[in-house]
C-alpha positions as CSV (number, residue, x, y, z in Angstrom):
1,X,126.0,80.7,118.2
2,X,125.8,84.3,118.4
3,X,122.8,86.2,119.9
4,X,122.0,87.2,116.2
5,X,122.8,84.2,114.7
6,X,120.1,82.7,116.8
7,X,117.7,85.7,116.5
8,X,117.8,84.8,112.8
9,X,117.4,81.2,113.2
10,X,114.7,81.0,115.2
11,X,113.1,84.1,113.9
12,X,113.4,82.3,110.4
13,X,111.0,79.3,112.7
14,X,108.6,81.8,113.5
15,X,108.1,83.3,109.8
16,X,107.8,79.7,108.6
17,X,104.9,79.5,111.6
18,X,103.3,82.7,110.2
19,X,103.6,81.9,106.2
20,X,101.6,78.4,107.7
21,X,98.4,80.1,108.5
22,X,98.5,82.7,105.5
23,X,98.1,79.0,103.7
24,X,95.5,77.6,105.9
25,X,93.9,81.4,106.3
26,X,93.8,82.3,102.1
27,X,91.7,85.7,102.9
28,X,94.8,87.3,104.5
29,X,96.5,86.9,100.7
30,X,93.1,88.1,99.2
31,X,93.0,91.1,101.1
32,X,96.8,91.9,100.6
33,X,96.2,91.9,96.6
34,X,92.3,92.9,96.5
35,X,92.4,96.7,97.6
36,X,95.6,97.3,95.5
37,X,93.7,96.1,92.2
38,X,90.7,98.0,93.0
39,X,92.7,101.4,93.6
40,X,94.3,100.3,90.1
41,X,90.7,99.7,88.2
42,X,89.3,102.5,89.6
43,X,91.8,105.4,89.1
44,X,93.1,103.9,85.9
45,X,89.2,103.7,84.2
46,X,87.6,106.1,86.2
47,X,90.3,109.0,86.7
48,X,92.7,108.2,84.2
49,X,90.3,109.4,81.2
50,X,90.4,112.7,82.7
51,X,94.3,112.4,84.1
52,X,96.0,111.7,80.9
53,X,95.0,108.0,79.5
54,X,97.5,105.3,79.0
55,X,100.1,107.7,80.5
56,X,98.2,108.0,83.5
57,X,98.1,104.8,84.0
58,X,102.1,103.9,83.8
59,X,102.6,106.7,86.2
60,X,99.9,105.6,88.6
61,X,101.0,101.6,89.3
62,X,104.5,103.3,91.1
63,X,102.3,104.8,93.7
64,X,100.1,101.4,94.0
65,X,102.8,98.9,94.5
66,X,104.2,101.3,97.0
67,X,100.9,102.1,98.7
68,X,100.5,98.0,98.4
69,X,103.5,97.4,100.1
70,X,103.3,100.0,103.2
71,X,99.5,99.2,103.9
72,X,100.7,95.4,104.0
73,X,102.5,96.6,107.4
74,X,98.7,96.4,108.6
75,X,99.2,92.7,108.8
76,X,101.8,93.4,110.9
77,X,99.7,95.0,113.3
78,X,97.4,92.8,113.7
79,X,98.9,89.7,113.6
80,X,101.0,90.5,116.7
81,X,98.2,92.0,118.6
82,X,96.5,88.7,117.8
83,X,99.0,86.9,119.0
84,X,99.4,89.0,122.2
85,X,95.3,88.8,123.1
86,X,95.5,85.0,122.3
87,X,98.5,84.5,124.9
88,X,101.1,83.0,121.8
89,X,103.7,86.1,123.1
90,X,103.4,84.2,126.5
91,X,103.9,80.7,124.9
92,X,106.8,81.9,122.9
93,X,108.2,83.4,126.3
94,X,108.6,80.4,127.9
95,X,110.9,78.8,125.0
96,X,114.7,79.0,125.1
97,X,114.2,81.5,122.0
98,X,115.5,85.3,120.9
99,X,113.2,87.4,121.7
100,X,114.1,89.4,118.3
101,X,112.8,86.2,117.1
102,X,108.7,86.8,117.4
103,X,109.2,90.6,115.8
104,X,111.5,89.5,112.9
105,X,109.1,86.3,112.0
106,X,106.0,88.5,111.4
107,X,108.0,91.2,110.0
108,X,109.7,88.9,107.6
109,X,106.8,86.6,106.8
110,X,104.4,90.2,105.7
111,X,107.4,90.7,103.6
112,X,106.9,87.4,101.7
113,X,103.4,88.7,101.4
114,X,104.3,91.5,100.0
115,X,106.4,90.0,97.2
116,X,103.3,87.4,96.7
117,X,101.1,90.9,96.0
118,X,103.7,92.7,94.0
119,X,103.9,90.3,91.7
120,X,100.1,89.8,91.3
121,X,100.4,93.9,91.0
122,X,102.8,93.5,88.4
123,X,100.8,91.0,86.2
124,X,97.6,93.4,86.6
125,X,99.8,96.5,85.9
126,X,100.7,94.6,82.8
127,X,97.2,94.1,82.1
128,X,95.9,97.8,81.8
129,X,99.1,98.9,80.2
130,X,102.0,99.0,82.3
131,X,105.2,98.4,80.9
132,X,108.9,98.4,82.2
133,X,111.0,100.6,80.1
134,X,113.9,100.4,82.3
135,X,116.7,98.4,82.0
136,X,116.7,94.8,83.8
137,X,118.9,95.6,86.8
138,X,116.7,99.2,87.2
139,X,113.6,96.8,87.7
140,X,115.5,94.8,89.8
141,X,116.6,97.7,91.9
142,X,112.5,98.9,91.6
143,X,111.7,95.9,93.2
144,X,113.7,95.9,96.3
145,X,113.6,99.4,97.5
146,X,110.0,98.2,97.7
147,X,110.8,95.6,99.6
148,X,112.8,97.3,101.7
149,X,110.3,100.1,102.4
150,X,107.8,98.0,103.3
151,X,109.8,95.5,105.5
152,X,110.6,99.2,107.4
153,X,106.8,100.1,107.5
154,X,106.3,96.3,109.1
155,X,108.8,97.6,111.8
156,X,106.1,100.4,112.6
157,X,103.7,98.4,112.7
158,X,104.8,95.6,115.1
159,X,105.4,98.8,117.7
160,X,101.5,99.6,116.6
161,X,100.3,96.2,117.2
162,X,102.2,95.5,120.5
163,X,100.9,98.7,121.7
164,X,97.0,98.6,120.5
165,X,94.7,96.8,123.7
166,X,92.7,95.2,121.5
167,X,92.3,93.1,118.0
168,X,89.8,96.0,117.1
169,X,91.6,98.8,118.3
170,X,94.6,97.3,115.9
171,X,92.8,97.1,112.4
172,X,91.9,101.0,112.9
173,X,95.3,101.8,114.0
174,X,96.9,99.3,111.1
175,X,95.6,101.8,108.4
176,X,94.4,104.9,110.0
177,X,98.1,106.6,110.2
178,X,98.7,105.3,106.7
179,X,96.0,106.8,104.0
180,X,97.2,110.7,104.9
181,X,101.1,109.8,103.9
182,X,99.9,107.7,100.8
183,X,97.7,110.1,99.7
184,X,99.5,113.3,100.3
185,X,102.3,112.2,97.7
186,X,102.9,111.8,94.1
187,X,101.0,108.4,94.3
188,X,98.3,109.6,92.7
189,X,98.7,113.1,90.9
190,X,102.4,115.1,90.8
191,X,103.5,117.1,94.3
192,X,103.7,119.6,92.3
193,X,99.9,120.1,91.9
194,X,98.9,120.7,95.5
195,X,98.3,123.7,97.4
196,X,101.7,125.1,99.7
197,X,102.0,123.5,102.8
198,X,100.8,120.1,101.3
199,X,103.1,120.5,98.2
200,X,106.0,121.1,100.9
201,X,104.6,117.9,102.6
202,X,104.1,115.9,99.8
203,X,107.9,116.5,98.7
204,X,109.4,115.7,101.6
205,X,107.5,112.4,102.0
206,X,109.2,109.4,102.1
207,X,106.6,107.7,100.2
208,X,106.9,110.1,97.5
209,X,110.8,109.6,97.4
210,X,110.0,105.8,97.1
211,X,107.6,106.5,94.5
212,X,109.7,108.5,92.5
213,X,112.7,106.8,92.6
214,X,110.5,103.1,91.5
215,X,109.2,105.3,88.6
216,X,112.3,106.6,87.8
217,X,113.9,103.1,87.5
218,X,111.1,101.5,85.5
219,X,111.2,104.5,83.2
220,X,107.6,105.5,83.6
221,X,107.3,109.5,83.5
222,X,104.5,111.7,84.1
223,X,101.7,112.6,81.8
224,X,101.6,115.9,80.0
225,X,101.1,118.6,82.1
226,X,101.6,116.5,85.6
227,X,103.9,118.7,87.9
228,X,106.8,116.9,89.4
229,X,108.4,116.6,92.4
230,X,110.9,119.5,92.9
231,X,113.8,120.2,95.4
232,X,116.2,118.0,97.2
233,X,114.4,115.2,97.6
234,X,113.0,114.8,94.2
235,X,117.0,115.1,92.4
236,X,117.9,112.6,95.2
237,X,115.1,110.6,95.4
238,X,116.7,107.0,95.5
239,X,119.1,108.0,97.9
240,X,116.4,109.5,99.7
241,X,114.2,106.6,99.6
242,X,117.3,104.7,101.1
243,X,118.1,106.8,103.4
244,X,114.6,107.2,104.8
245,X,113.9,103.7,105.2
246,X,116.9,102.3,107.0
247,X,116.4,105.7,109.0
248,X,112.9,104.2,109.6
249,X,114.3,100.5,110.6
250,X,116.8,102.1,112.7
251,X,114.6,103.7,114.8
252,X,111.6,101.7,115.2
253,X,113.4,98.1,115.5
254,X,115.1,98.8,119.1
255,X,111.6,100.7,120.2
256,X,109.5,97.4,119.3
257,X,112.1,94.8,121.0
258,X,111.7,97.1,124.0
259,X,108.0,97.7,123.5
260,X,107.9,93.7,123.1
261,X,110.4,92.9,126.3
262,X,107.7,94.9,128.4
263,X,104.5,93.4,126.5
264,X,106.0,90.1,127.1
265,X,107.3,90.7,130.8
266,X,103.8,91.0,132.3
């Protein structure tokens, strides 16, 4: 068997181990689905009168299910660091397993977790007025350059978690880097709306590629008088989105199997 082979194997073990105690531990699920639904309630009936309505509200879900699906990598974090303080890293050290194995169970299990809360999203999106107006492969499509952007954002967030000292120190760090790139996007209003050096920011954001593109595909467009996206990254926003997260997974995957081979060395 191939060193791969067996990565995925036995990484496929440790996701199985991981999806366990989201079972026995329901308030992980909870809180993957809970803050997403509030963001929706609240900017959908509390902004969306002044923001355009019912056409608010189909442009707004986009930047929820990806904000959902990137602040999931928080589980990420601290699930490993848990792991780390609790000595499991040393337990899984001293079995004949790939040491890709630990990274890629936590990163693929989050990622079930994700598709668990983006279809709850999608059922509550549905509820206050969301529709897909897309084709059925467009959805499709929707669905996993989600995925795949927030299996990349898991990838940054095992390197956070293997490198925070403490349980604490990791819930901060889970989040704290993530509300400035969610919210200085088109999650929320158009790019086009914010002052210069945020607009050129905003556009260039990965998220806002991500969001874009997902809108784009489910055929939900901007209310009346909500500036879009322009330059480069808005015309090529799916291959954008691509782009940027393998870009993301290429970079961060070899620094948290070294980051892990010293964490799990000492």
């Amino acid at each position: 068997m191939t060193a791969l082979a067996q990565g995925v194997r036995d990484g496929g073990i440790i996701a199985w181990r991981n999806l366990l105690n989201v079972r026995r531990n329901v308030d992980w699920l909870f809180a993957a689905v809970i803050q997403p639904i509030m963001f929706v309630l609240l900017f959908a009936y509390v902004f969306g009168g002044a923001l355009g309505g019912g056409a608010y509200r189909e442009f707004l879900i986009a930047g929820i299910f990806v904000q959902t699906t990137a602040f999931n990598s928080a589980f990420t974090v601290i699930g490993l660091c848990n792991d780390l303080q609790k000595g499991i890293i040393d337990r899984f050290r001293s079995l004949p397993m790939s040491r890709l194995a630990v990274l890629l169970g936590r990163t693929t299990s989050d990622l079930v977790v994700s598709m668990m809360a983006l279809l709850i999203m999608s059922l509550c999106g549905l509820l206050v007025g969301w529709r897909i107006r897309g084709s059925v492969l467009d959805a499709v499509v929707a669905y996993l350059l989600l995925l795949l952007f927030g299996f990349a954002m898991s990838w940054i967030g095992a390197l956070i978690g293997l490198s925070s000292p403490s349980v604490e120190v990791a819930q901060s760090a889970g989040l704290m880097w993530l509300f400035p790139l969610s919210f200085i996007s088109s999650a929320f209003v158009g790019a086009g709306t914010m002052p210069g050096p945020l607009k050129a920011i905003a556009e260039w954001n990965p998220f806002t590629a991500v969001i874009q593109s997902v809108r784009d595909l489910f055929g939900n467009a901007a209310p009346p008088g909500m500036a879009p996206p322009q330059g480069w990254p808005s015309d090529n926003a799916l291959l954008y989105a691509v782009v940027s997260s393998l870009a993301i997974l290429a970079i961060f995957i070899p620094l948290s199997v070294a980051k892990y081979r010293r964490v799990a060395s000492k």
